[in-house]
C-alpha positions as CSV (number, residue, x, y, z in Angstrom):
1,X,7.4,2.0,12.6
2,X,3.8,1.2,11.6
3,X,2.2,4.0,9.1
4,X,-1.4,5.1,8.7
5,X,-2.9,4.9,5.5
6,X,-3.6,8.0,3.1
7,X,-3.9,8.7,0.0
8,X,-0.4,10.0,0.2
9,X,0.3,6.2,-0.2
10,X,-1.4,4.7,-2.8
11,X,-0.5,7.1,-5.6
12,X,2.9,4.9,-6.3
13,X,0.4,2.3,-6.4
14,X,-2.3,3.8,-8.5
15,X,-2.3,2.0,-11.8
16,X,-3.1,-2.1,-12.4
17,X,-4.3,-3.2,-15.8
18,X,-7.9,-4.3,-15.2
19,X,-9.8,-7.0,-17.5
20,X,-13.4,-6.0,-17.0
21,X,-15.3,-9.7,-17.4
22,X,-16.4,-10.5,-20.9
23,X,-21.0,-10.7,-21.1
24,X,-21.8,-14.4,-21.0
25,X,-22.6,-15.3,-24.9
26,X,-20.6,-12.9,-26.0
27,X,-17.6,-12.4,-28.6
28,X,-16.1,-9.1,-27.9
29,X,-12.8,-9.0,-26.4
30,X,-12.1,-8.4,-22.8
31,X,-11.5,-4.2,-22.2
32,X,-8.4,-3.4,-21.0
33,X,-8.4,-0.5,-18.6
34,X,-5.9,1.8,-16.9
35,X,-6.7,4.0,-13.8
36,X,-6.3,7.8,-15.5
37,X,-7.3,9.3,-12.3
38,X,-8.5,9.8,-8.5
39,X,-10.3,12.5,-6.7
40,X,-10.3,12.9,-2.8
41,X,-12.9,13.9,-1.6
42,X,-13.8,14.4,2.2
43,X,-17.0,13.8,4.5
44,X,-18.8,17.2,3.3
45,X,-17.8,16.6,-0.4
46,X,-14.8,19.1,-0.2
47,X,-12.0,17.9,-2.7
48,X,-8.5,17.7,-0.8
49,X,-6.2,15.8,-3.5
50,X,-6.7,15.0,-6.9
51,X,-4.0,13.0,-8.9
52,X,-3.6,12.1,-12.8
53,X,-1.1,9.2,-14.1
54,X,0.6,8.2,-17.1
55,X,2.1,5.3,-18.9
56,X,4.6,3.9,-21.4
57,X,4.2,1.5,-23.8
58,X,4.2,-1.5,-21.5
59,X,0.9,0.0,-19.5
60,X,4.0,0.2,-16.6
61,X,2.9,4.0,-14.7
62,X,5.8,6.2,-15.5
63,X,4.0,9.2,-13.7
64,X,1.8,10.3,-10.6
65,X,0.9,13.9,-10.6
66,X,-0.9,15.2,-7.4
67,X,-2.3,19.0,-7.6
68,X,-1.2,19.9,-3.9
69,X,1.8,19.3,-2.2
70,X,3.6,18.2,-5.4
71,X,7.0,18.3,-4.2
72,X,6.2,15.4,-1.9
73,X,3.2,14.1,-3.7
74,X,4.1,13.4,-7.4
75,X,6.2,11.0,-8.3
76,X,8.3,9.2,-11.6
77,X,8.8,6.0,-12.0
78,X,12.5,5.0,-14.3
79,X,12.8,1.2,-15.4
80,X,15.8,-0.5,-16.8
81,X,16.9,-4.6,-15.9
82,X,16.5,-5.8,-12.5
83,X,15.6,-2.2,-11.6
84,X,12.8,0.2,-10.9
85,X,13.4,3.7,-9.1
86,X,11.1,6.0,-7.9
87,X,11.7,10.2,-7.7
88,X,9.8,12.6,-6.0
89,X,9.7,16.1,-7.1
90,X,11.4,17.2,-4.5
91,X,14.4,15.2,-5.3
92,X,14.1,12.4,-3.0
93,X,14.8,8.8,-4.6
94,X,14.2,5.5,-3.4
95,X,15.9,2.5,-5.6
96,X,13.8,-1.2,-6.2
97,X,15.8,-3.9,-6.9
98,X,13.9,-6.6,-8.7
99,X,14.4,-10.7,-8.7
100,X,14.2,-12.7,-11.6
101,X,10.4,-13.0,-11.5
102,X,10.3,-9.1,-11.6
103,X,9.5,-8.8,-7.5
104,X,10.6,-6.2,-5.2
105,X,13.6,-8.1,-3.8
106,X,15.0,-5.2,-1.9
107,X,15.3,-1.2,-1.3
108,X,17.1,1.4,-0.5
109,X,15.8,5.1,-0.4
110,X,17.5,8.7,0.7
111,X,19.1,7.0,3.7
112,X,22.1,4.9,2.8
113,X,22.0,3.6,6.1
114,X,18.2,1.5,5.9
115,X,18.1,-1.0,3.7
116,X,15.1,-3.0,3.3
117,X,14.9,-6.9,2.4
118,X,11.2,-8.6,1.0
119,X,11.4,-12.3,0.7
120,X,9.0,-14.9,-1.0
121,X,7.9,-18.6,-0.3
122,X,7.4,-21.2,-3.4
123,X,3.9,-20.2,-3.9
124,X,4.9,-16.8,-4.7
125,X,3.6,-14.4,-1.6
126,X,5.6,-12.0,0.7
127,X,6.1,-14.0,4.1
128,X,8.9,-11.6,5.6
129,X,10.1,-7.9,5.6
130,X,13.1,-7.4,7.0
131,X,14.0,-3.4,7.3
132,X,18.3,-2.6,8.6
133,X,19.2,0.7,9.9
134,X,22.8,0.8,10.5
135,X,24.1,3.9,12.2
136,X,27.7,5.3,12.8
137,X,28.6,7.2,16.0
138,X,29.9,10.8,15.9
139,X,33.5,8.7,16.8
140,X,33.5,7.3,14.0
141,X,32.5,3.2,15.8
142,X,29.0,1.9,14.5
143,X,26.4,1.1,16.6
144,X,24.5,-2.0,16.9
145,X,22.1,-2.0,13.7
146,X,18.2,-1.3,14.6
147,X,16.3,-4.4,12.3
148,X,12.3,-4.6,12.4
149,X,11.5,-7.8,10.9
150,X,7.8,-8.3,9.8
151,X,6.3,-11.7,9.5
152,X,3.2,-12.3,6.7
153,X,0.3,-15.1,7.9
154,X,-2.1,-15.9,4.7
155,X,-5.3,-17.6,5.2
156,X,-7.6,-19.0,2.0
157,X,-5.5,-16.7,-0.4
158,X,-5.5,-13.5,1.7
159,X,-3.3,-11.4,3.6
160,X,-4.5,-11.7,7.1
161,X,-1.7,-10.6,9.4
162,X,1.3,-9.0,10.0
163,X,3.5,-9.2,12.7
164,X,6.1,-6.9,13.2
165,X,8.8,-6.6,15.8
166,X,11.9,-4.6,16.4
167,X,15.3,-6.5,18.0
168,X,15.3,-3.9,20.4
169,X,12.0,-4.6,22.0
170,X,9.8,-7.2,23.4
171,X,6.5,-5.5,22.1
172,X,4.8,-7.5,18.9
173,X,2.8,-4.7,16.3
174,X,-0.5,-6.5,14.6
175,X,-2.3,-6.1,12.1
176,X,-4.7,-7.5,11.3
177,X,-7.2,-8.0,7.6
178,X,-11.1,-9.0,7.0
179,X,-12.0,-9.3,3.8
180,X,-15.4,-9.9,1.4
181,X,-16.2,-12.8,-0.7
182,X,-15.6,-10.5,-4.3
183,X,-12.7,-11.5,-6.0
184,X,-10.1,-8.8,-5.8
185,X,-9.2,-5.5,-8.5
186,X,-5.9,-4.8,-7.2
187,X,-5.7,-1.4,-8.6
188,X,-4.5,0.9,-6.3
189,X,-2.2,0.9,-2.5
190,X,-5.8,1.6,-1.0
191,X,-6.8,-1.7,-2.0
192,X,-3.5,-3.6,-0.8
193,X,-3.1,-4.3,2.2
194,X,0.6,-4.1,2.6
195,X,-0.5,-0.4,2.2
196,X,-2.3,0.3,4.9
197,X,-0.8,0.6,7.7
198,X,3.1,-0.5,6.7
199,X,4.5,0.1,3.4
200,X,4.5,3.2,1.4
201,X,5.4,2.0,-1.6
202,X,3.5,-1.2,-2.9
203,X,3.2,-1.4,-7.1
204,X,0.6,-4.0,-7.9
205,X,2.6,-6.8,-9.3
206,X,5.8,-5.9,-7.5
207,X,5.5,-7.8,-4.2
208,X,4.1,-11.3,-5.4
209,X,1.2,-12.6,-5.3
210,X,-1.7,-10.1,-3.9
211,X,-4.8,-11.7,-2.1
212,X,-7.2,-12.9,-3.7
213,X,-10.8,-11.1,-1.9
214,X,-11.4,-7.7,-1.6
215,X,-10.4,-6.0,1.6
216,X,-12.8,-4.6,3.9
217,X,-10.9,-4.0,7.3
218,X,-7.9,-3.5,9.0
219,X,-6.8,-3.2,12.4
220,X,-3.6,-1.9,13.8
221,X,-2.1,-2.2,17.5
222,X,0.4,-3.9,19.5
223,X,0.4,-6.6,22.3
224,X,1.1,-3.4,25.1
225,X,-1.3,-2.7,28.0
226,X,-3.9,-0.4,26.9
227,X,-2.1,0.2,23.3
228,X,-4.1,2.4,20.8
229,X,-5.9,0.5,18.3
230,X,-6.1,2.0,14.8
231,X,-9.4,0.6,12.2
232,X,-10.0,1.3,8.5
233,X,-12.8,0.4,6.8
234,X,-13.3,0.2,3.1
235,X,-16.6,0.3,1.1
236,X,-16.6,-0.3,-2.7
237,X,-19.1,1.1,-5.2
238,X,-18.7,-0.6,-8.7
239,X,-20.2,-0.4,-12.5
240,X,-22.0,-2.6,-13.8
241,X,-19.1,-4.6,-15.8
242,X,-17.2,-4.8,-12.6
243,X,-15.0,-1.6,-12.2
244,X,-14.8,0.1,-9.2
245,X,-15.6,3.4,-9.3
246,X,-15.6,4.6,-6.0
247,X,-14.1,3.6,-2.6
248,X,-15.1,4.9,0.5
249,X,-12.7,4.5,3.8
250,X,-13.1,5.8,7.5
251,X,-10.3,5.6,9.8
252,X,-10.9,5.4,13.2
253,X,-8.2,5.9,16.1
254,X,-9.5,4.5,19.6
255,X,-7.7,5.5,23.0
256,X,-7.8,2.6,25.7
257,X,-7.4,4.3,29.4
258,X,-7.7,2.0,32.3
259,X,-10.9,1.6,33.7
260,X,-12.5,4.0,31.8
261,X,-14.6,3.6,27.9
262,X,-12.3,3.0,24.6
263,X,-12.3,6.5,23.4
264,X,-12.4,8.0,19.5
265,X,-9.6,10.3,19.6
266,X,-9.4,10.4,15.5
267,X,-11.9,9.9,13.3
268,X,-12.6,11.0,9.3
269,X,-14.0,9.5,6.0
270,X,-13.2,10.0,2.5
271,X,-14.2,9.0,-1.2
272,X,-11.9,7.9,-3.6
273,X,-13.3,8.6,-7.1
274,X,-11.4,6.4,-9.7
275,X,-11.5,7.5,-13.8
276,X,-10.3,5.1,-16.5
277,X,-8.9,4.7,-19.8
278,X,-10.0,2.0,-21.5
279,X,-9.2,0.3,-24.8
């Protein structure tokens, strides 16, 4: 099932070590930053969720602490070869399995019975999701296995659809992505588009290769008479060496009825404030 994006989903994705571009002419080295923090904000300037993160060693995010709904919301991140698992508070654990070039090659998470499977092509990008649930009937038989496969289209170095279809049903989901001519900072799951309206759980560095242009819209529906069309848009507000500082996103749900005007049946904006640590 497709998922709308909030910040709920990007603080397992918060932290990406950023180079901020060096001043033509000159000889100091490039500063290495870490995201240390975001504030949510929401249209009248009223904060809803503020999270803090922590590292090891490696710059690899160990921690994501939220200030509300912690149980849920704040997160710990374990490492050890070929591994990478991820606990909530509340005691919920989803386990990564890496591949030899450190990617997420497959998950499992508090349901034995849904396995998920992520494969890559040669150039190194995610071109296919393919999510199992098996089920066992109160007999004791097991049922025929529910699989929604999602297919990846890249265009000029960008993510710009996803197809996504269960073996149950003839309807295709879409999504689709737009994107700027910046060069992407992948530093957070509000800036990846696997995050949007998909996958919870998208580490910068952990699926592949990551587009290469700064997103600026996505669109959600499916190929269904009259289906519901879901829009996000992103703006970005940056420093003057290159760090974003601020994102702004509005999320817009429109209701198709037959003869009758696309409708806005859900509609709200919020500011991501971003704080660093740099070297």
């Amino acid at each position: 099932m497709i998922k709308k994006s909030t910040l709920i989903y990007l603080i397992s994705a918060a932290a990406f070590l950023f180079a901020c571009s060096k001043e033509e002419g000159s000889d100091k080295p490039d500063e290495k930053c870490l995201v240390s923090g975001i504030e949510q904000t929401d249209s009248i300037g009223k904060n809803t969720q503020t999270y803090s993160f922590e590292y090891d060693d490696q710059n690899r995010m160990i921690q994501a602490n939220a200030t509300r709904d912690t149980a849920f919301k704040s997160f710990d991140f374990q490492f050890s070869p070929g591994k990478l698992i991820m606990k909530s508070r509340f005691g919920g654990t989803i386990d990564f399995t890496l591949d030899e070039q450190g990617r997420i090659s497959s998950y499992t998470g508090a349901d034995p019975n849904k396995t998920t499977v992520f494969k890559y092509n040669q150039e190194g990008y995610l071109i296919e999701i393919v999510a199992t649930y098996n089920f066992t009937r109160s007999d004791g038989t097991v049922g025929q296995p529910s699989v929604h496969t999602s297919k990846l289209t890249y265009t000029n170095g960008n993510l710009t659809k996803i197809s996504g279809k269960w073996n149950s049903s003839s309807i295709v989901e879409l999504t689709t992505f737009e994107y700027n001519n910046e060069e992407a900072n992948t530093l957070f799951g509000i800036n990846a588009q696997l995050d949007q309206f998909t996958y919870n759980y998208t580490l910068p560095g952990y699926y592949g290769k990551t587009s290469k242009n700064e997103l600026v819209k996505a669109t959600q529906t499916n190929e269904s008479e009259n289906a519901p069309v879901n829009i996000i848009t992103f703006q970005y507000e940056k420093d003057p060496s290159g760090k974003i500082r601020s994102i702004v996103s509005v999320f817009k749900n429109i209701f198709k009825s037959p003869g009758k005007p696309d409708k806005i049946s859900t509609f709200y904006r919020n500011r991501f404030t971003i704080k660093y640590t740099c070297d």
